[in-house]
DSSP file (Angstrom, degrees, kcal/mol; ACC not computed):
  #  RESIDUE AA STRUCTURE BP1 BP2  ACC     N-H-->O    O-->H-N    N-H-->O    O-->H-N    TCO  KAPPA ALPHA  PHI   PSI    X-CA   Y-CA   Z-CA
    1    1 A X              0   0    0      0, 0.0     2,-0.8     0, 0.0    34,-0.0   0.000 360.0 360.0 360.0 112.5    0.0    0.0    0.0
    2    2 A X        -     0   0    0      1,-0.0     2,-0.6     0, 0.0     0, 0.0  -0.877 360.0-171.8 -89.7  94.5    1.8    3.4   -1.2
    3    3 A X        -     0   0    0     -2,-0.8     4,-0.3     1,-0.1     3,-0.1  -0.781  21.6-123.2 -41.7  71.4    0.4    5.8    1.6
    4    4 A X    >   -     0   0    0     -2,-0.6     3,-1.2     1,-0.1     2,-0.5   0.126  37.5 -89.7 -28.9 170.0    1.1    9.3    1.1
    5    5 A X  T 3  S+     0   0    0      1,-0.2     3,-0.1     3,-0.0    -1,-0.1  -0.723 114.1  16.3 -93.3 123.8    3.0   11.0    4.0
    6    6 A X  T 3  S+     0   0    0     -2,-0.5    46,-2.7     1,-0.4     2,-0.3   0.372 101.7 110.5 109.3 -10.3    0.6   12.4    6.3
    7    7 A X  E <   -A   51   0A   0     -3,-1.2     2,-0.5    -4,-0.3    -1,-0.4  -0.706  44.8-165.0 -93.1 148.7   -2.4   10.4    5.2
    8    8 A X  E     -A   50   0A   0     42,-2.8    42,-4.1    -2,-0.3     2,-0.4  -0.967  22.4-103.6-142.6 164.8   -4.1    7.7    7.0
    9    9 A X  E     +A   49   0A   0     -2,-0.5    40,-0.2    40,-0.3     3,-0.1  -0.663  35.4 163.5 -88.1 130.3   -6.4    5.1    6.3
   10   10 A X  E     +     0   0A   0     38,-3.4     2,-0.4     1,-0.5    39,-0.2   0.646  58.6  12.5-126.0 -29.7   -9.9    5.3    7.2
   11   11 A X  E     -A   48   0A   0     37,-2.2    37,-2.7     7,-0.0    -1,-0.5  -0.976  48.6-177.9-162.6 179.4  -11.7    3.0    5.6
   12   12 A X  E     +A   47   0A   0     -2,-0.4     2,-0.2    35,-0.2    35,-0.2  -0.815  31.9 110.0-132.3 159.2  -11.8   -0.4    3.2
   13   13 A X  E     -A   46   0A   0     33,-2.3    33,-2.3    -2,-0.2     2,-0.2  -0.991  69.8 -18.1 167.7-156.4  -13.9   -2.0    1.9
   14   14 A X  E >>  -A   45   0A   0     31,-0.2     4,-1.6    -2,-0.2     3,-1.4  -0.501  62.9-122.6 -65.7 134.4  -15.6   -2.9   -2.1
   15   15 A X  H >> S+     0   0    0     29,-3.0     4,-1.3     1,-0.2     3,-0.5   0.840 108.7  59.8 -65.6 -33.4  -14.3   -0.1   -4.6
   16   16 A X  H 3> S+     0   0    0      2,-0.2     4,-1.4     1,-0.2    -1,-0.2   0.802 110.2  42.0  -4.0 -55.0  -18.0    0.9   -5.6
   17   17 A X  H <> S+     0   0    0     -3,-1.4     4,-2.5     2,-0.2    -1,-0.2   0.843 110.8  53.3 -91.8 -13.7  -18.5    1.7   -2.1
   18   18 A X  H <X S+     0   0    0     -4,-1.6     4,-1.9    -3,-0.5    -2,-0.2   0.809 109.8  56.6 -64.8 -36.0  -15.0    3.5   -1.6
   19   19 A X  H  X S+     0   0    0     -4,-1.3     4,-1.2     2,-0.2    -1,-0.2   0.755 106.2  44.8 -61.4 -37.9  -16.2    5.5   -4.6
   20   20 A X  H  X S+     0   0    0     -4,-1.4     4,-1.1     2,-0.2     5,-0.2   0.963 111.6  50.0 -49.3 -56.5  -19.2    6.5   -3.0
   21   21 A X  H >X S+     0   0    0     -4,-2.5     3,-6.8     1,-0.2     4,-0.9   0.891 103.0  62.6 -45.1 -73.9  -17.4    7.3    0.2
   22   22 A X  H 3X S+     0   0    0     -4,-1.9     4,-2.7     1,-0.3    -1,-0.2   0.699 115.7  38.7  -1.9 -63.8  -14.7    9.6   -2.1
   23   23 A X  H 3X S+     0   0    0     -4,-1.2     4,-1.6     1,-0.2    -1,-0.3   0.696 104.9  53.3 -68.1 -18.6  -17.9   11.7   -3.0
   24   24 A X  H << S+     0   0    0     -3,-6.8    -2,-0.2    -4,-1.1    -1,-0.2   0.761 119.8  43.2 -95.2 -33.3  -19.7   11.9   -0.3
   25   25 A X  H ><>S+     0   0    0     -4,-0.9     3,-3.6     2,-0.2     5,-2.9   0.941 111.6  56.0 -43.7 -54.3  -15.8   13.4    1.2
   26   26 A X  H ><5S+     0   0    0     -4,-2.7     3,-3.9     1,-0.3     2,-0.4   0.971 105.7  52.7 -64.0 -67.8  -15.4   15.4   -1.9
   27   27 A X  T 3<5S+     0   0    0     -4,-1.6    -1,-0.3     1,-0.4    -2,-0.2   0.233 107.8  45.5 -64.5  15.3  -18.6   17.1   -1.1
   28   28 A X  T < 5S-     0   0    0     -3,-3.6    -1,-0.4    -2,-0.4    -2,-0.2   0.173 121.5-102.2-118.2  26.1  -18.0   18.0    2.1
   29   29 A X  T < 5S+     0   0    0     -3,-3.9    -3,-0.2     1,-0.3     2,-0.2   0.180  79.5 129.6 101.8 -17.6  -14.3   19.5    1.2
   30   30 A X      < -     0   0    0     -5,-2.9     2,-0.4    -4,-0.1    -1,-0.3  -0.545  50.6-141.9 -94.6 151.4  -12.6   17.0    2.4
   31   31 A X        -     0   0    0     -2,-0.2    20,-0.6    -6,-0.1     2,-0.3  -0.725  23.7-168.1-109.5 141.9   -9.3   15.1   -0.4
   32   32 A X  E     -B   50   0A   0     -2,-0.4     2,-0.3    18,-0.1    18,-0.1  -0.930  18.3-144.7-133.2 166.3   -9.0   11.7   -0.3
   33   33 A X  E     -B   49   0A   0     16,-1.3    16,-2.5    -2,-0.3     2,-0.3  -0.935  17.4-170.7-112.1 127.2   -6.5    8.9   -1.5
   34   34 A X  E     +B   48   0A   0     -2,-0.3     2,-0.3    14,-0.2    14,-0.2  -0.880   7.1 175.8-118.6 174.8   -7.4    5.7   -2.6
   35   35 A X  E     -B   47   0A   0     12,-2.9    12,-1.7    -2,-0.3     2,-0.7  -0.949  31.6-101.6-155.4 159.7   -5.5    2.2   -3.5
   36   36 A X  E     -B   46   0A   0     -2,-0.3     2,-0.6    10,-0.2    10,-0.3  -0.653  29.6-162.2 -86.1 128.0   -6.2   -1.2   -4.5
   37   37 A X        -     0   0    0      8,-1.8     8,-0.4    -2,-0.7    -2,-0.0  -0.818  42.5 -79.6-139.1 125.8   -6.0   -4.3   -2.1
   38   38 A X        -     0   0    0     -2,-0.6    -1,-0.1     6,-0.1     8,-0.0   0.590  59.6-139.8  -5.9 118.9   -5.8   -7.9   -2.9
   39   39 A X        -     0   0    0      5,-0.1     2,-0.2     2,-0.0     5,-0.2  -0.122  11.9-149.7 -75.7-169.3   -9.5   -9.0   -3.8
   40   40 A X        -     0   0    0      3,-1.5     5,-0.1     0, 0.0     3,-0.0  -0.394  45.0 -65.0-118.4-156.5  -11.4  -11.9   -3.0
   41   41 A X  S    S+     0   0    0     -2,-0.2     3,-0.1     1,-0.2    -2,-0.0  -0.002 120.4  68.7 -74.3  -7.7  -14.3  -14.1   -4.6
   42   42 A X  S    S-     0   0    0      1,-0.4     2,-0.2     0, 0.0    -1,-0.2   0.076 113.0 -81.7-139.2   9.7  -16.5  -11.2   -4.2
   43   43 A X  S    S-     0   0    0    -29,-0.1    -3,-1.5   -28,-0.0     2,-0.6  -0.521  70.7 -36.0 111.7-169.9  -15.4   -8.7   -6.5
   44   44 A X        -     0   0    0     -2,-0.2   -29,-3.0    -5,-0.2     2,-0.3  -0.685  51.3-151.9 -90.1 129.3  -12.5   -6.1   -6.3
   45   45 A X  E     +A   14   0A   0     -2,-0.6    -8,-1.8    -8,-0.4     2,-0.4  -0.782  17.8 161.7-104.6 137.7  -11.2   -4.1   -3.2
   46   46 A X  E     -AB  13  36A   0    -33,-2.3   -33,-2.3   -10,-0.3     2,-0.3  -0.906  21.7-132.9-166.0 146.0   -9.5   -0.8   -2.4
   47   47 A X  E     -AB  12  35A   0    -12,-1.7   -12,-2.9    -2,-0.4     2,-0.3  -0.863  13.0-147.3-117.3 173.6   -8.8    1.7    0.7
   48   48 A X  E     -AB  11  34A   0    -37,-2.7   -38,-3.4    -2,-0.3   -37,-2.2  -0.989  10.7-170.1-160.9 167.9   -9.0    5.1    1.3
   49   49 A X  E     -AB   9  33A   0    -16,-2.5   -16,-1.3    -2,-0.3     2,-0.3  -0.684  10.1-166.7-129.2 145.6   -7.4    7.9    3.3
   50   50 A X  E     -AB   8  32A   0    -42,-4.1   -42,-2.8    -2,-0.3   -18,-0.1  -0.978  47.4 -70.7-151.0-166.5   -7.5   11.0    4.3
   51   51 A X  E     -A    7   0A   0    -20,-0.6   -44,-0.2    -2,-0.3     4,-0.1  -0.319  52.3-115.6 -70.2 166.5   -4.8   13.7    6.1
   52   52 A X  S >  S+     0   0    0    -46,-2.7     3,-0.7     1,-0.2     4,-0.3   0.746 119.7  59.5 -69.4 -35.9   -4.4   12.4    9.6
   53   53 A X  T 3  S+     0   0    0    -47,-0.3     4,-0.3     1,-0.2    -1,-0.2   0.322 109.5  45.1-108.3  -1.7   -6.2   16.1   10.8
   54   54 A X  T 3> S+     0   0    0     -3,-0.1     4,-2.4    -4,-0.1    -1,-0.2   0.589  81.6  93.4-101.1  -4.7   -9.6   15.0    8.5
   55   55 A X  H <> S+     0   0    0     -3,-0.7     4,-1.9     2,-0.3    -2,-0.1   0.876  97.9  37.4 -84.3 -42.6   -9.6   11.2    9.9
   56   56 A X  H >4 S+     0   0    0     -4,-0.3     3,-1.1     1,-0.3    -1,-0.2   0.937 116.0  52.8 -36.8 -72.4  -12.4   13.0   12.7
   57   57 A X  H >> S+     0   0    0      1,-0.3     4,-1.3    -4,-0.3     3,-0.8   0.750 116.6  42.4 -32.4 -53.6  -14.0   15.2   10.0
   58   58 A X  H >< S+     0   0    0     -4,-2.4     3,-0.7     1,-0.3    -1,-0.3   0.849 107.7  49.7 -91.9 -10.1  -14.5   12.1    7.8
   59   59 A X  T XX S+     0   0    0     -4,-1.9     4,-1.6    -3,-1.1     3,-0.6   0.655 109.9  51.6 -83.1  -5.2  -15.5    9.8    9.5
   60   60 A X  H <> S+     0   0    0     -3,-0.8     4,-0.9    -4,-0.2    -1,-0.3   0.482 110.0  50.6 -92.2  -7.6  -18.2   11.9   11.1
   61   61 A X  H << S+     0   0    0     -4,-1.3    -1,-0.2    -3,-0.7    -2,-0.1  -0.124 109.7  48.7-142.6  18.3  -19.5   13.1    7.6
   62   62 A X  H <> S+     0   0    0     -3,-0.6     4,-2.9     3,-0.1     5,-0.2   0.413 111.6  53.4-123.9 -39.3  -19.8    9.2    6.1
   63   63 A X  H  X S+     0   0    0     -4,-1.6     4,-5.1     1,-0.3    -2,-0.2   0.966 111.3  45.0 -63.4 -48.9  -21.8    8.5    9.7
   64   64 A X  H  X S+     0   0    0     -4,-0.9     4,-1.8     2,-0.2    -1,-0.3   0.979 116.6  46.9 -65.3 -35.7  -24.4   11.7    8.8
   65   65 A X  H  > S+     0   0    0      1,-0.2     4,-1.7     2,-0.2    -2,-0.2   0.950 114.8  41.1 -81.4 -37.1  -24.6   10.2    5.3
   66   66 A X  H  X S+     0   0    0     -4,-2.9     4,-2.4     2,-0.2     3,-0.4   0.989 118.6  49.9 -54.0 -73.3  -25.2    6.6    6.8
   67   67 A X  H >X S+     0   0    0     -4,-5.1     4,-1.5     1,-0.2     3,-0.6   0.876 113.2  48.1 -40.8 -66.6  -27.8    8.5    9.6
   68   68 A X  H 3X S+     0   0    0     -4,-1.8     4,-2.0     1,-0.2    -2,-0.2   0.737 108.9  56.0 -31.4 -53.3  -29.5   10.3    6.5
   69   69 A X  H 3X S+     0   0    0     -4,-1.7     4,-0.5    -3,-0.4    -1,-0.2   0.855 109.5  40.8 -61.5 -65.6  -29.7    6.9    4.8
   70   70 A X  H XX>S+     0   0    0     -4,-2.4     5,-2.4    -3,-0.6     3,-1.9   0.924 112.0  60.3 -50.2 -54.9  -31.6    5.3    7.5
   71   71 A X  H 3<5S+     0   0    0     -4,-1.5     3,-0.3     1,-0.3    -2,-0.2   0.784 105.3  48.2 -23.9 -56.1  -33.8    8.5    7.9
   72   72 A X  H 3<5S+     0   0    0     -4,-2.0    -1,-0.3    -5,-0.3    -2,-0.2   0.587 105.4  59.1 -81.9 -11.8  -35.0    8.3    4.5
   73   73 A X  H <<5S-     0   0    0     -3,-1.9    -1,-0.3    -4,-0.5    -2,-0.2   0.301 104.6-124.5 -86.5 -23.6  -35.8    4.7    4.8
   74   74 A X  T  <5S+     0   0    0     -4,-0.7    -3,-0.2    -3,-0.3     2,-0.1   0.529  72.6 125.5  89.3  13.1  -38.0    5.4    7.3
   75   75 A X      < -     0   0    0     -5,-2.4    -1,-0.2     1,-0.2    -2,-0.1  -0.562  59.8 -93.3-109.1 160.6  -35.6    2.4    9.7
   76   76 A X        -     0   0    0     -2,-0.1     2,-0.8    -3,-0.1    -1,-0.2   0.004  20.5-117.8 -43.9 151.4  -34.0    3.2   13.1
   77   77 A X        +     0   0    0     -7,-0.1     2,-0.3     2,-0.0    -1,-0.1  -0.790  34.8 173.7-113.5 105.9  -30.7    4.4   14.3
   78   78 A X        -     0   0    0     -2,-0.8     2,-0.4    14,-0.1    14,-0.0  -0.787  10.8-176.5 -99.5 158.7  -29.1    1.9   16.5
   79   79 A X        +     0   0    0     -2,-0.3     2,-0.3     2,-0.0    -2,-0.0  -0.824  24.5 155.9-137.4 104.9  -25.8    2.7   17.5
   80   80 A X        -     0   0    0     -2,-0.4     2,-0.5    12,-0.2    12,-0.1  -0.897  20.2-164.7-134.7 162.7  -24.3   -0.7   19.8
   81   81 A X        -     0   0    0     -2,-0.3     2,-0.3    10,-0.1     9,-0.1  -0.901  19.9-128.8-126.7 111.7  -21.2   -2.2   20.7
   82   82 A X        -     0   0    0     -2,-0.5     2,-1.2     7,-0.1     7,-0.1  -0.526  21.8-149.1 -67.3 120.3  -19.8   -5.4   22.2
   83   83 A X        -     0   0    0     -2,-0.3     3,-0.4     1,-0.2     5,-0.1  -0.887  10.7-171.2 -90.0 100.9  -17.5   -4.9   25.2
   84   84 A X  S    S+     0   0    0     -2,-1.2    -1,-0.2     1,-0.2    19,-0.1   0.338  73.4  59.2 -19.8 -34.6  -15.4   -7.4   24.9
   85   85 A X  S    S+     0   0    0      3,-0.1    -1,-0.2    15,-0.1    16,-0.1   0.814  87.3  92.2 -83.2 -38.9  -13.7   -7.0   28.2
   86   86 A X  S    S-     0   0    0     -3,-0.4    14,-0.2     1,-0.1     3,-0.1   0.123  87.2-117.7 -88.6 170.1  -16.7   -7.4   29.9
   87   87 A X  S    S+     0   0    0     13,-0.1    13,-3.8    12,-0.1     2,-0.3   0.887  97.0  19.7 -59.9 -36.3  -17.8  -10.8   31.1
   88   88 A X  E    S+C   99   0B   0     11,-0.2    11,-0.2    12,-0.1     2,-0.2  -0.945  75.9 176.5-128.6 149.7  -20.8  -11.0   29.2
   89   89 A X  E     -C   98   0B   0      9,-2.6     9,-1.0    -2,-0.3     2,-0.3  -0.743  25.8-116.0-135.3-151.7  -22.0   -9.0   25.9
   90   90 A X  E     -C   97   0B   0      7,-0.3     2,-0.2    -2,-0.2     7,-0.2  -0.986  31.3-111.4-144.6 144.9  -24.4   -8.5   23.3
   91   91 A X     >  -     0   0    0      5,-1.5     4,-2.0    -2,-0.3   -10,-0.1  -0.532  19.4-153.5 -60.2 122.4  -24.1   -9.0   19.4
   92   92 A X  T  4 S+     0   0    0     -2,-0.2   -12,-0.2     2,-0.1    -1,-0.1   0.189 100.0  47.1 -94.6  10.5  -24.3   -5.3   18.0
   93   93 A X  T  4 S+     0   0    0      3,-0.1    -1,-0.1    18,-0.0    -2,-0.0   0.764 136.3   5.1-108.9 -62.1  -25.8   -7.3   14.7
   94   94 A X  T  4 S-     0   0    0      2,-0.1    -2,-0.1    17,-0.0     3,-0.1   0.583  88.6-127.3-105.9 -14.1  -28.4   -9.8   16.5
   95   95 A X     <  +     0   0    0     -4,-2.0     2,-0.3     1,-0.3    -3,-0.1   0.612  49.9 162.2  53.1  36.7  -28.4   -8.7   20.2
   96   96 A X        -     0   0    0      1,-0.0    -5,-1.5    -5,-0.0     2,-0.4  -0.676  40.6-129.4 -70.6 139.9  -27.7  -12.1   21.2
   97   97 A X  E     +C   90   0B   0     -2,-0.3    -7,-0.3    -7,-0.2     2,-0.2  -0.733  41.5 157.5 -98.6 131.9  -26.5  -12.2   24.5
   98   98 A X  E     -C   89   0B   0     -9,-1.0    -9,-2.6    -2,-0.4     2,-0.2  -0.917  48.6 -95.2-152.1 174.6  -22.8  -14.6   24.9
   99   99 A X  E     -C   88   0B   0    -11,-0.2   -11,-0.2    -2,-0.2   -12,-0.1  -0.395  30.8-144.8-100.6 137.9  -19.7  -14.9   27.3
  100  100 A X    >   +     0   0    0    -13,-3.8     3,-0.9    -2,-0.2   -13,-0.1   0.961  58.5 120.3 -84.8 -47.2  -16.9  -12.7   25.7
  101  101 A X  T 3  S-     0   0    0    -14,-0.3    -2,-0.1     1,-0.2     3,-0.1   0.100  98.1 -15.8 -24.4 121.6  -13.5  -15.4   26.9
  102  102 A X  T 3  S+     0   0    0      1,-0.2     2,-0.5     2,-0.0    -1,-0.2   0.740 101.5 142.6  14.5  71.4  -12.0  -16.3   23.9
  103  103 A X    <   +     0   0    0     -3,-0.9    -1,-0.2     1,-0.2     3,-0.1  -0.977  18.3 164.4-126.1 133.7  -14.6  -15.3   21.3
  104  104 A X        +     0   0    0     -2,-0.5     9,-2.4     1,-0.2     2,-0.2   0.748  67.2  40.0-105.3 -28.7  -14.1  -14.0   18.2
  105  105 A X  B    S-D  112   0C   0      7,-0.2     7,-0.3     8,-0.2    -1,-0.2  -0.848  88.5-107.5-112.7 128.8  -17.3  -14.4   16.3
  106  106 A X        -     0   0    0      5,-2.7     4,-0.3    -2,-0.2    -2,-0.0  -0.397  36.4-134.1 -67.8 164.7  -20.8  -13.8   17.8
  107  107 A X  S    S+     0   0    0      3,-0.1    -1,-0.2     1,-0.1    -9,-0.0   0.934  94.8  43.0 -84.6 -29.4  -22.0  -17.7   18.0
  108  108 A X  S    S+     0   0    0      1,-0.1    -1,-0.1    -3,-0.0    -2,-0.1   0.981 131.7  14.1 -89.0 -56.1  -25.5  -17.0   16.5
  109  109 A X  S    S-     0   0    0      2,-0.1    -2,-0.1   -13,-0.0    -1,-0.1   0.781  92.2-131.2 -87.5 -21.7  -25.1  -14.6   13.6
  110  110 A X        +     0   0    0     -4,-0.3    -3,-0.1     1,-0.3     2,-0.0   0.635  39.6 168.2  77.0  27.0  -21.0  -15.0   13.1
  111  111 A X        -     0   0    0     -6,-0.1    -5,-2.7     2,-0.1     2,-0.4  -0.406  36.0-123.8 -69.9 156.2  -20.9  -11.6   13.1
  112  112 A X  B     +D  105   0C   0     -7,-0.3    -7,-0.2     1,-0.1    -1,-0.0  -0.810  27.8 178.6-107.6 135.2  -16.1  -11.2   13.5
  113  113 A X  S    S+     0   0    0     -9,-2.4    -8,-0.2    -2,-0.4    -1,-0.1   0.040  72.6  72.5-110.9   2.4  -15.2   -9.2   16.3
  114  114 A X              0   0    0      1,-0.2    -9,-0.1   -10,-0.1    -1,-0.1   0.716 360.0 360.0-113.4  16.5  -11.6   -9.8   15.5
  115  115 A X              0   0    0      0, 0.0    -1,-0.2     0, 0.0    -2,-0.0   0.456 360.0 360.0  78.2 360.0  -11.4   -7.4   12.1
């Protein structure tokens, strides 16, 4: 991955949807970088970056485009997390409840906790 200096990676994902993000950036001011990374089975894959002092900026302005999204859909905004540390958690996918000790996956849906 040839980073520029001063850029950081904020998110990956299918290049169709890196291309979205890139616009939804561009239209709030903010420049991004993008790159290719080793596909899968499932089509082609890329990151994308932005200066270390936007990383806030951008991720906060793909989360309003995500809130709008839902909004217009008429669906809720849940916003959850597994703690992990904690003894016990809940699946932020299925809200299944399971013991966190050496779990990587929730057991019901399979959602990967380990990135």
């Amino acid at each position: 991955m040839n980073l520029p200096d001063g850029m950081q990676v904020v998110f990956r994902g299918k290049t169709e949807y890196m291309r979205e993000i890139a616009q939804q950036l561009t239209d709030a001011g903010i420049r991004s970088v993008s790159g290719p990374l080793p596909g899968g089975a499932w089509g082609t894959y890329a990151w994308l970056a932005v200066a270390s002092t936007d990383t806030a900026r951008a991720i906060a302005t793909h989360e309003q485009h995500l809130d709008h999204m839902l909004a217009r859909e008429g669906l809720p905004q849940q916003n959850h997390a597994a703690d992990l540390d904690a003894e016990e958690t809940s699946c932020p996918a299925c809200q299944t409840v399971f013991r966190t000790a050496g779990v990587t996956r929730c057991p019901e849906c399979g959602l990967n906790f380990a990135g």
